[in-house]
C-alpha positions, 0 to 999 in steps of 0.5 A, spaced: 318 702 713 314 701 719 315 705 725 320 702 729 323 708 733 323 707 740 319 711 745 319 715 752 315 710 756 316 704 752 322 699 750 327 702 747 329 697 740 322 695 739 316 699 739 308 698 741 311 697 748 308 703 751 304 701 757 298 702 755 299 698 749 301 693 754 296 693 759 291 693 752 293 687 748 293 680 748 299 677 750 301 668 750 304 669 757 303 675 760 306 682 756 314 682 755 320 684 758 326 685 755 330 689 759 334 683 761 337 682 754 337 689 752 343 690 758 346 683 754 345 686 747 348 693 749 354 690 753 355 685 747 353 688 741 359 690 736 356 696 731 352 701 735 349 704 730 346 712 728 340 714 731 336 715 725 340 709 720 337 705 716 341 699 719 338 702 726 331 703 724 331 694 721 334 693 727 329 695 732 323 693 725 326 686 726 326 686 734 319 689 733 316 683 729 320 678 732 316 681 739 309 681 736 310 674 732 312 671 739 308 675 743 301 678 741 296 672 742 291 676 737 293 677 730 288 684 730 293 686 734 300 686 730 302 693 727 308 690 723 305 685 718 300 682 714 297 676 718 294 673 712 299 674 708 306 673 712 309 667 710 317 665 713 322 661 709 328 658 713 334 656 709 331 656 702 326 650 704 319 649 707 315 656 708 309 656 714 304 661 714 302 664 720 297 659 721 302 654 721 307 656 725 301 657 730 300 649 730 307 647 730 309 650 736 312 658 735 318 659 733 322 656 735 320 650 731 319 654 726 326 656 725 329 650 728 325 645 723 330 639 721 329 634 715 334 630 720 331 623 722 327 624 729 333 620 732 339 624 730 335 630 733 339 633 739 333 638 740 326 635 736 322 640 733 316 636 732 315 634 739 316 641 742 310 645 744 309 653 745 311 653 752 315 647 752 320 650 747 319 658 750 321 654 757 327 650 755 331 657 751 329 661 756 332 656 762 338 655 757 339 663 755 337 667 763 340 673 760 337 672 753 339 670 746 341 678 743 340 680 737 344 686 733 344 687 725 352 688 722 350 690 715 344 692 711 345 691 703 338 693 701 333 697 704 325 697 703 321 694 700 326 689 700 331 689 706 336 684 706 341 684 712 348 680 715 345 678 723 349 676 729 346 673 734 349 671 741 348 669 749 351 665 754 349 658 755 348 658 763 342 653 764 341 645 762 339 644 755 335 638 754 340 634 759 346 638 758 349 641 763 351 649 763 358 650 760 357 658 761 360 659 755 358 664 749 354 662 744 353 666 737 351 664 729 351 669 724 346 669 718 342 673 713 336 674 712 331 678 707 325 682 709 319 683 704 314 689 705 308 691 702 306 697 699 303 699 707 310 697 709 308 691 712 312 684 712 309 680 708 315 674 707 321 673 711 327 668 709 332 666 714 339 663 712 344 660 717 346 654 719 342 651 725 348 646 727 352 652 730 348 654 735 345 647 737 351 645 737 355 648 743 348 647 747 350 639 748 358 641 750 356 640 757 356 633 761 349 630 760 344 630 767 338 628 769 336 634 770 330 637 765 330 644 762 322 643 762 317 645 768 318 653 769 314 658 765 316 663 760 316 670 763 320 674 757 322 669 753 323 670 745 325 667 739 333 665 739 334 669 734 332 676 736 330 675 743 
């Protein structure tokens, strides 16, 4: 498996974060900070898993690749996958290549990918940039949307997990105000490695609905989730 351990000087669930590492590599908007979600997934998480464990060493790989997916602007720089080869199936459906997560705006689109008519779209993936969607889940999650793994089934080559994921919505969504309240999903997910212990494809299963829906709980507003720029901002699913 790839090295995933926390270090001295870095983030504690994710590695390449030292600050040399920081201070040398190309970031999308600024190097990240997860220091606030790490306070939410420490305050929230419901398995605290031995150092050392299979369940903590995919743990920490996943919040890892999840950092340098989202992050790292150059594809020279990313030490947990394949850039030529990564491929990420969601539910069973369509696969993007690296290439085509780029162009479709980041994950967050990628993940929440719909076949749903554009007007039934309460979030629009099609019509969402990088930025745009980073700012609108970072306004809506200000304490981030944490990740904890609750059980491995398999381990590497081919890791398959039951996820949770967890934050408290207290920023507008699309013009839904702020409830406050938790929202959480749970899904799976296999992770494929090469033989260089590289992740070369990722499947995700889950139900997108369940997130999304308890965004637009709140009363409609004029005001928009859009305008302010992202500083440590992530994917929904592991931020």
């Amino acid at each position: 498996m790839a090295a995933t351990s926390g270090v001295s000087d870095g983030d504690k669930y994710r590695s390449y974060l030292t600050q040399h590492e920081l201070n040398t590599t190309s970031w999308m908007a600024g190097p990240p900070n997860y220091d606030v979600v790490n306070k939410l997934f420490e305050e929230g998480r419901t398995k605290i898993w031995p150092v050392g464990s299979v369940e903590e060493e995919v743990q920490n790989l996943v919040k890892t690749w999840e950092m340098e997916l989202v992050h790292k602007a150059n594809p020279d720089d990313y030490k947990t996958l394949d850039a030529e080869k990564l491929l990420i199936v969601v539910n069973g459906k369509k696969s993007f290549t690296l290439e085509e997560v780029v162009k479709v705006g980041g994950s967050y689109n990628v993940f929440l990918h719909t076949s749903l008519p554009p007007s039934l779209r309460f979030y629009n993936p099609d019509t969402e940039s990088y930025t745009a969607s980073q700012t609108a889940f970072k306004n809506t999650f200000p304490r981030g949307f944490a990740f904890e793994i609750l059980q491995v089934f398999s381990g590497p080559p081919q890791i398959s997990y039951k996820f949770r994921h967890w934050g408290y919505m207290e920023g507008p969504f699309q013009g839904h105000a702020p409830t406050g309240e938790l929202i959480e999903f749970f899904g799976t997910a296999i992770f494929e490695l090469d033989e260089n212990s590289k992740v070369v494809k990722v499947e995700f299963f889950f139900d997108r609905g369940e997130m999304l829906s308890g965004l637009i709980k709140g009363e409609k507003t004029d005001e928009s989730t859009t305008g302010v720029a992202p500083e440590t901002s992530g994917c929904p699913f592991m931020s």
